[in-house]
C-alpha positions in Angstrom: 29.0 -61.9 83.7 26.2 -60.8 81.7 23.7 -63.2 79.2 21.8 -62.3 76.6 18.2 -63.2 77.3 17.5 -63.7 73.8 20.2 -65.6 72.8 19.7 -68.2 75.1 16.2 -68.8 74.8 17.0 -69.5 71.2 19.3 -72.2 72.4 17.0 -73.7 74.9 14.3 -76.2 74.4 10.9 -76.2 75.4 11.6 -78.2 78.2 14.3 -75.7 79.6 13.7 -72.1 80.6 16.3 -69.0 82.0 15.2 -67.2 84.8 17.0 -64.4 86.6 14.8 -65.4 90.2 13.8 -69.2 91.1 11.5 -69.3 94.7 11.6 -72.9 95.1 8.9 -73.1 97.8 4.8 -71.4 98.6 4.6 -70.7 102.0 4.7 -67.1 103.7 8.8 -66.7 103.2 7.7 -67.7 99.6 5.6 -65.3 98.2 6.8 -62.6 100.2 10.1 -63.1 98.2 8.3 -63.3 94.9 6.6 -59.6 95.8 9.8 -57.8 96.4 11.5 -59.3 93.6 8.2 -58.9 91.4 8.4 -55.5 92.6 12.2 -54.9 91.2 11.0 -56.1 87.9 13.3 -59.5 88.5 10.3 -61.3 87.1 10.5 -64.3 89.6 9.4 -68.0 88.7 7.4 -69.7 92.0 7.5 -73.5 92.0 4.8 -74.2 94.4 6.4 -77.6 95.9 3.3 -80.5 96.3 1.4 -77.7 98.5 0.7 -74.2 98.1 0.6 -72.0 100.8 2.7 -74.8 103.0 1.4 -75.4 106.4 0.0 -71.9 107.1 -2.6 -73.4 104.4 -3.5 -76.2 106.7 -4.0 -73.5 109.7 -7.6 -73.2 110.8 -7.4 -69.2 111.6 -4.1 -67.0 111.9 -4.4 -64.6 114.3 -1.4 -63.4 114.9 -0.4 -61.8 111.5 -0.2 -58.1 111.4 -3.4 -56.3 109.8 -6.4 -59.0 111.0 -7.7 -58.1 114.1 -10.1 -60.6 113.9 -7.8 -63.7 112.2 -7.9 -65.0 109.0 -7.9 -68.8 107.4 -4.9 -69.9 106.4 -5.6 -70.4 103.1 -7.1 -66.9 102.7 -4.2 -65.5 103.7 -1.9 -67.8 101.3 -4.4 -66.5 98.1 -3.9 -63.0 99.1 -0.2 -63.8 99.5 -0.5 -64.9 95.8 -2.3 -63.2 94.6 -0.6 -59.8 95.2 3.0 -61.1 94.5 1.0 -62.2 91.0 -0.4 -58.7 90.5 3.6 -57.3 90.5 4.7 -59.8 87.6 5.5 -62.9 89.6 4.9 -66.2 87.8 3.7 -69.3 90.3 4.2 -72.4 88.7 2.2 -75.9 90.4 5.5 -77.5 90.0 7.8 -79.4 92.9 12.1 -79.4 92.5 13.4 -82.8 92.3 16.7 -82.2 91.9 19.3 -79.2 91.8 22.8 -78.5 90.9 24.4 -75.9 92.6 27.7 -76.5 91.5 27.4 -74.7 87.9 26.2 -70.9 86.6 23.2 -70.7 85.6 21.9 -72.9 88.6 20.4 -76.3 87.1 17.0 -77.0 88.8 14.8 -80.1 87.9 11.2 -80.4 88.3 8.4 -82.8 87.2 7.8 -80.8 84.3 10.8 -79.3 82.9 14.3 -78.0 83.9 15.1 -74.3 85.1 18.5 -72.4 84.8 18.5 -70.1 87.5 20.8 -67.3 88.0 19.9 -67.1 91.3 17.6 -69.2 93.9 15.7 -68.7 97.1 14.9 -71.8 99.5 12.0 -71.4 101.1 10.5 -75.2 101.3 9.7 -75.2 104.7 9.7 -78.0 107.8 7.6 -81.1 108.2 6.1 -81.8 111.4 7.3 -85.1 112.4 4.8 -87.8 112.5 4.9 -90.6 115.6 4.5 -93.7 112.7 2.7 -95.9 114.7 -0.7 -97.5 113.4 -3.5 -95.4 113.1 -1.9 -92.3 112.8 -2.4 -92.0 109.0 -5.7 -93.3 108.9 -7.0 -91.2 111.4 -5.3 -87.9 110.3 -7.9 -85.1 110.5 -9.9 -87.3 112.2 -8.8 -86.7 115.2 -5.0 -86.2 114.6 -3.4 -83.4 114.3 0.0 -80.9 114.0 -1.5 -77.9 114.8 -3.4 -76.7 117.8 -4.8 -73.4 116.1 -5.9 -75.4 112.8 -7.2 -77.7 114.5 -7.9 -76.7 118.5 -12.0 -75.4 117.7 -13.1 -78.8 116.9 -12.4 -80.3 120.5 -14.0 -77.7 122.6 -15.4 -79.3 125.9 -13.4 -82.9 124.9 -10.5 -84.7 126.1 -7.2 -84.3 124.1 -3.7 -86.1 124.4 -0.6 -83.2 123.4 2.8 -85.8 122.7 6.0 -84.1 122.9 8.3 -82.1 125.5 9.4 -79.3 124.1 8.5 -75.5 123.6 5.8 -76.2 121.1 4.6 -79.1 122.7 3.8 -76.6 126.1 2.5 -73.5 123.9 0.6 -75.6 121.7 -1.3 -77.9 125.1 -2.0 -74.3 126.7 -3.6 -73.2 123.7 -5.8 -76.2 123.3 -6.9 -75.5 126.8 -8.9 -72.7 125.7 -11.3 -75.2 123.7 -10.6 -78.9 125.5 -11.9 -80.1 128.7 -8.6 -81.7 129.7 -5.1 -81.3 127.9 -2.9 -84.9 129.2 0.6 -84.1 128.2 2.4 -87.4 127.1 6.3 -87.4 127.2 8.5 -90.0 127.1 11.3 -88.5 129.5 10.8 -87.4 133.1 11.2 -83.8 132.7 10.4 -81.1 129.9 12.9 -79.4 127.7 10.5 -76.2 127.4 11.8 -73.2 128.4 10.8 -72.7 132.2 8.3 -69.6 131.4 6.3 -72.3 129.4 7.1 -74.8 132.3 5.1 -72.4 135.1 2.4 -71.7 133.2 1.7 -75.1 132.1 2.0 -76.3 135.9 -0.6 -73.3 136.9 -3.2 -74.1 134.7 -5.6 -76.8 136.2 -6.5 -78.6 132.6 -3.4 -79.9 131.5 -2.4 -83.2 133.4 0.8 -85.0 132.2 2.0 -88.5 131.3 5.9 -89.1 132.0 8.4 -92.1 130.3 5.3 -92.6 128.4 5.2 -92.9 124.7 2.0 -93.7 122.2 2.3 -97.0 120.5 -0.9 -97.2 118.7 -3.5 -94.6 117.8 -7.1 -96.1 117.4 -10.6 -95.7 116.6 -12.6 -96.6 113.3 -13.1 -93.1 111.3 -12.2 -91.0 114.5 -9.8 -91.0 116.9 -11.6 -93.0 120.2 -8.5 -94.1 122.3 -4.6 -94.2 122.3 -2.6 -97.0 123.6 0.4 -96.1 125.8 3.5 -97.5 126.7 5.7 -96.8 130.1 9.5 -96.8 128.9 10.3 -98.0 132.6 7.8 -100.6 133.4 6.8 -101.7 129.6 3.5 -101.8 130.6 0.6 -100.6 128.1 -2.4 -99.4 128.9 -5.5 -97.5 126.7 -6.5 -93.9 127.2 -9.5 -93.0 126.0 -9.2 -89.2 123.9 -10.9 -87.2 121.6 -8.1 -86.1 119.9 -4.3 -86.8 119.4 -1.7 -83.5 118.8 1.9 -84.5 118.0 4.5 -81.7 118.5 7.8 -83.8 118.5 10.0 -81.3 116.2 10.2 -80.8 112.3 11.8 -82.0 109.4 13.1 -79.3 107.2 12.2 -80.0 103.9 16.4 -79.8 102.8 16.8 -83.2 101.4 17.6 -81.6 97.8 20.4 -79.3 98.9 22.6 -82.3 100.8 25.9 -82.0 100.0 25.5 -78.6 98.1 24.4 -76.0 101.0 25.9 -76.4 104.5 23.3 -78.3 106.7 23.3 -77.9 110.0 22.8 -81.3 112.6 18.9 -80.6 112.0 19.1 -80.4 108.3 18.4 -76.6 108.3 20.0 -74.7 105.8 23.0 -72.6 107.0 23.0 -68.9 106.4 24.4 -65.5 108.1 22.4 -62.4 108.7 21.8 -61.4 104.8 20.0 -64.9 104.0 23.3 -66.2 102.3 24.0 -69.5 102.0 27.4 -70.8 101.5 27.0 -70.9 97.3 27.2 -67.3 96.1 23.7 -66.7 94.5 21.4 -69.1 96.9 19.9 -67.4 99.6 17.2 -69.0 102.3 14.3 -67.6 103.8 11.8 -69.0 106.2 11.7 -72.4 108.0 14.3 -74.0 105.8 17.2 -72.0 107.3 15.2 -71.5 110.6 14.7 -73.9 113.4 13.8 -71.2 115.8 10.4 -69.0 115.1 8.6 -70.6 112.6 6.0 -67.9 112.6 3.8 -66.5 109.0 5.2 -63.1 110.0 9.2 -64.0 110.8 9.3 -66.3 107.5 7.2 -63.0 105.2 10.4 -61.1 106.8 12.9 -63.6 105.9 11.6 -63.9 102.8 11.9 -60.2 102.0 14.9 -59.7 102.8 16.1 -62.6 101.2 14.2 -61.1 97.5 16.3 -57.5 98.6 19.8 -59.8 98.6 19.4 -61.2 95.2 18.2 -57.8 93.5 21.8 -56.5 95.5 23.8 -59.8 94.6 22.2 -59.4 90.4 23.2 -56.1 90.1 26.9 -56.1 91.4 27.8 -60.1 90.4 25.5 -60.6 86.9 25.0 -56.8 86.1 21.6 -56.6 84.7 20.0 -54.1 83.4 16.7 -53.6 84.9 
């Protein structure tokens, strides 16, 4: 099937615009996609979702990205990300999708602004850490709340944090606080931790963390900063307040999928289906990064993802659509 470019931006309005490459998402898997397929002259269209960079912008210092010894602030590292996928052709557009259909060719994406017909499409809108929703945990986020122990961990050094959750992340995230808190109290609402037992020992050697069980938070409070948390035992319904500094919630993420229901194949999580080549199950939609992975959600896995994912859609133009490059 091949389109002539100038034919059908003749037909379009202003409203409506042809692009061989949509990245519907900012982050790390992104950009990355948007420099390789920059770099194969695909001349790729960015829609930046509500937040650029995603939550590697929100990160305090990465330090565990390839080429900075020393670390680097998120949001640095999202403006070089930009910036050099900009510098190959790439277009980035402070636009959000709020609606797709996958079901015809060209693709049919809406946005706020206008309305794209893609010939192909990479999903890279991330995951949403999941939030407790109990009072005080809006108002007093960044104040003492937080998602994200190495945004976030620096401000508590020689105070008392609460870690909630029971998972992998939860244990990676309360041994990494300990470097900068006094005491780490683990909060978890079941009797035993479904971390991976590695986590599990070296949580259980290190003398700061203490731990909560069949506990859960029912209220976060303080006026402008987080002072206290009041916690409920699941077994005895008892509550009680337990003075903090700090509050870090690591109970899972959302992906950010909504869109794609009923179009791509979801897993039970919401994450986007797809084999070892980044395909999803419509021909011409690939994923990269924590949309399609509930697993590593690291800067460097999603950049990778979101390479490879840029390589499939230069393979699947040039042997479906036939460009010319």
């Amino acid at each position: 099937m091949n389109f002539n470019l100038g034919d059908l931006s003749t037909n379009q309005s202003a409203e409506t615009e042809y692009v061989r490459v949509l990245i519907i998402g900012s982050g790390p898997a992104g950009f990355s996609a948007a420099l390789y397929a920059a770099r194969a002259d695909l001349n790729p269209v960015v829609l930046t979702g509500m937040e650029l960079g995603g939550q590697v912008s929100l990160t305090y210092t990465v330090e565990n990205y390839p080429g900075f010894p020393d670390g680097i602030g998120g949001q640095e590292l999202v403006d070089l990300f930009k910036r050099q996928a900009e510098r190959f052709g790439a277009r980035v557009e402070y636009d959000t999708a709020t609606e797709v259909d996958l079901s015809v060719r060209p693709f049919h994406v809406k946005t706020y602004n206008k309305e794209y017909l893609a010939e192909s499409i990479i999903v890279s809108t991330g995951a949403t850490p999941r939030h407790l929703n109990v009072p005080g945990e809006v108002e007093l986020t960044g104040r003492g709340v937080s998602y994200c122990a190495t945004c976030d961990g620096w401000f508590f050094k020689g105070k008392d944090v609460i870690v909630v959750g029971g998972g992998d992340s939860a244990l990676e995230e309360g041994i990494y606080l300990t470097r900068h808190a006094r005491t780490v109290t683990i909060v978890h609402r079941r009797d035993e931790f479904r971390a991976g037992p590695v986590l599990q020992k070296r949580a259980s050697e290190n003398p700061k963390i203490k731990y909560i069980w069949n506990t859960v938070v029912s209220n976060i409070n303080g006026n402008g900063a987080v002072k206290s948390v009041t916690l409920k035992n699941l077994i005895s319904g008892e509550e009680c307040e337990q003075p903090t500094d700090g509050i870090f919630i690591f109970i899972g993420h959302d992906p950010n999928t909504q869109i794609f229901k009923g179009q791509l194949n979801l897993d039970e999580l919401g994450y986007i289906e797809t084999n070892m080549m980044m395909e999803t199950n419509v021909k011409g939609v690939f994923v990269a990064g924590e949309a399609g992975d509930p697993h590593y959600r690291q800067v460097i896995t999603s950049a990778g993802m979101g390479a490879a994912a840029a390589m499939q859609v230069g393979h699947y133009l040039d042997e479906t659509v036939g460009y010319q490059t």
